[in-house]
GUKOL-208687 format. One record per residue (C-alpha): residue in one letter; y, z, x. Coordinates in steps of 0.02 Angstrom, whole numbers, plus 50000, padded with zeros to 5 digits. Layout:
% residues N
aYZX ...
This chain:
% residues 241
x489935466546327 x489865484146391 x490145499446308 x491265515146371 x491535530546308 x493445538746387 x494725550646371 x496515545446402 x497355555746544 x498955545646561 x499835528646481 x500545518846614 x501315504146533 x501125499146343 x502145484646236 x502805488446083 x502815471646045 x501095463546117 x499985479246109 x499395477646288 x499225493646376 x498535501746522 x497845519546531 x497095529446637 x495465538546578 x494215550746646 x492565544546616 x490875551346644 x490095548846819 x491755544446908 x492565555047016 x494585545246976 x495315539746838 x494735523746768 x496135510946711 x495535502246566 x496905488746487 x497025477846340 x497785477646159 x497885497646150 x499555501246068 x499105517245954 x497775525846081 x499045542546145 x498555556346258 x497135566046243 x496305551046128 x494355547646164 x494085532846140 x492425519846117 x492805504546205 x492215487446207 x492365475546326 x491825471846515 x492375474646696 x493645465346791 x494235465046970 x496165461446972 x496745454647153 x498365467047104 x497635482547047 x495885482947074 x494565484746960 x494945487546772 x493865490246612 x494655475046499 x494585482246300 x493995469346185 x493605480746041 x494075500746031 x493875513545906 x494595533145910 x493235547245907 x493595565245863 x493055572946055 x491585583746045 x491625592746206 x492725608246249 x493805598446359 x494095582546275 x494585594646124 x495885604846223 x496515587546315 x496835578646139 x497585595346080 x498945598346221 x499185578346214 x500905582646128 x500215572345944 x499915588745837 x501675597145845 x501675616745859 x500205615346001 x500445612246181 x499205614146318 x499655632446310 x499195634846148 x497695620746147 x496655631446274 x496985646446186 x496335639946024 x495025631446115 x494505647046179 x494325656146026 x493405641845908 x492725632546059 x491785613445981 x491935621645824 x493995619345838 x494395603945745 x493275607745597 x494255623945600 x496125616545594 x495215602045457 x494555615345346 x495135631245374 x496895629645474 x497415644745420 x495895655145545 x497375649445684 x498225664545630 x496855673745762 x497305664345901 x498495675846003 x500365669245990 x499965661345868 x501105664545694 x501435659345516 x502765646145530 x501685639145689 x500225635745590 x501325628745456 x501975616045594 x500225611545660 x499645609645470 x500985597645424 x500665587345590 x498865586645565 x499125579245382 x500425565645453 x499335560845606 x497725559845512 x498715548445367 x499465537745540 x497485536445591 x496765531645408 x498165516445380 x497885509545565 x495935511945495 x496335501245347 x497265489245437 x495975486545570 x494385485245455 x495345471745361 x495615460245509 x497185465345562 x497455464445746 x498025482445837 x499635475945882 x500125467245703 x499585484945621 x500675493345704 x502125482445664 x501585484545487 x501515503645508 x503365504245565 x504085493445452 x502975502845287 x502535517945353 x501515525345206 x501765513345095 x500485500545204 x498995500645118 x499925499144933 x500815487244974 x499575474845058 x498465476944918 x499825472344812 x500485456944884 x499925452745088 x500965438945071 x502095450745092 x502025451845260 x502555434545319 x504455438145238 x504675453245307 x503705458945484 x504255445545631 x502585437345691 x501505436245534 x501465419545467 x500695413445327 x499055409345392 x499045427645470 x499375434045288 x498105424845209 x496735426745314 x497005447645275 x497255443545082 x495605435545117 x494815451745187 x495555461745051 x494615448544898 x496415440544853 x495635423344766 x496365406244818 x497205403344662 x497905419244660 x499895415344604 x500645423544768 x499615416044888 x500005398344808 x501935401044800 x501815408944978 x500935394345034 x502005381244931 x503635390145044 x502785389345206 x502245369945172 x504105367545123 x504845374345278 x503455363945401 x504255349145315 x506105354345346 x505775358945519 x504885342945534 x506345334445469 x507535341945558 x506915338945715 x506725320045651 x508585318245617 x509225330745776 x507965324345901 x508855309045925 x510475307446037 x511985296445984 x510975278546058 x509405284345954 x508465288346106 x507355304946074 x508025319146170 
């Protein structure tokens, strides 16, 4: 596989419910936006991204940059700093207000808002209750980023994380390190072989009491489906619908 390095210019299409995306990302040594597709649900605006994966020619589109595997990276140049800025993720900063503070901290910009947020003050236009915004957006979006982290390091797919994300919001990691099982009762999608296979990643042992009554319900319910279809798959003359 190939890798890429990109910033996203524009989302085209993405599915809540699959993950799969397209974007459009400027990339180094090409003159147009590159599209680059695959299960990309929580890349936004102004992301740069590592990307994983390999070339494909679509008899539709053209030729696309399939993701396999992806990871976020802070940018380190000027623009891909002012473009993930003015993306519209960090309330209180538009692309207004992203080139101005670009301008005045240049690559040293996100170290400032991590460290030191409170050096936005000389930006021009920029006030108090502004920097109070970005502040609280910057804590929120970086808390966002370290959950879909966990999520992903523990084997959960991009599109299943953010299903978890929505339905837990910060209570994501605590509760999957509580009981993963979890999961399978209450997020459409995970099953119980889906929840075990993270309670795997996460050290849960196999005798571990809610992974055996999880797995005791979900062995249950095969067999009533099973049975169901047994006694309801046959019409009135016992011929099998």
């Amino acid at each position: 596989m190939i890798k890429i390095r990109c910033v996203v210019e524009r989302i085209t299409y993405q599915s809540q419910e699959t993950g799969y995306s397209v974007l459009k990302c400027a990339m180094k040594g090409y003159d147009d936006l590159v599209p680059v597709v695959g299960n990309l649900l929580d890349a936004t605006v102004g992301s740069v991204l590592l990307v994983e994966g390999d070339w494909k020619m679509d008899r539709k589109y053209g030729r696309q940059f399939v993701a396999q595997n992806w990871e976020e990276t802070m940018p380190a140049t000027i623009y891909g700093i002012e473009k993930y800025l003015g993306s519209g993720l960090i309330k209180g900063v538009g692309p207004k207000f992203a080139q101005r503070i670009v301008k005045q901290f240049g690559t040293d910009t996100l170290d400032v808002i991590e460290t030191d947020i409170g050096r936005l003050l000389e930006v021009p236009g920029i006030g108090k209750k502004r920097v109070e915004r970005i502040a609280e957006s910057w804590e929120k979006q970086k808390e966002i980023k370290n959950i879909m982290l966990f999520l992903q390091d523990h084997g959960v797919t991009t599109s299943f994380a953010a299903k978890i994300y929505k339905h837990y919001g910060n209570e994501s990691i605590p509760t999957m390190k509580e009981n993963p099982f979890k999961l399978a009762d209450d997020i459409w999608g995970i099953g119980f072989k889906t929840a075990d296979g993270i309670a795997e990643k996460l050290g849960f042992q196999k005798n571990y009491f809610v992974r055996l009554r999880s797995g005791i319900m979900y062995t249950l319910s095969n067999l009533a489906d099973g049975e169901r279809k047994r006694i309801y798959g046959r019409c009135d003359y016992g011929m099998d619908l």
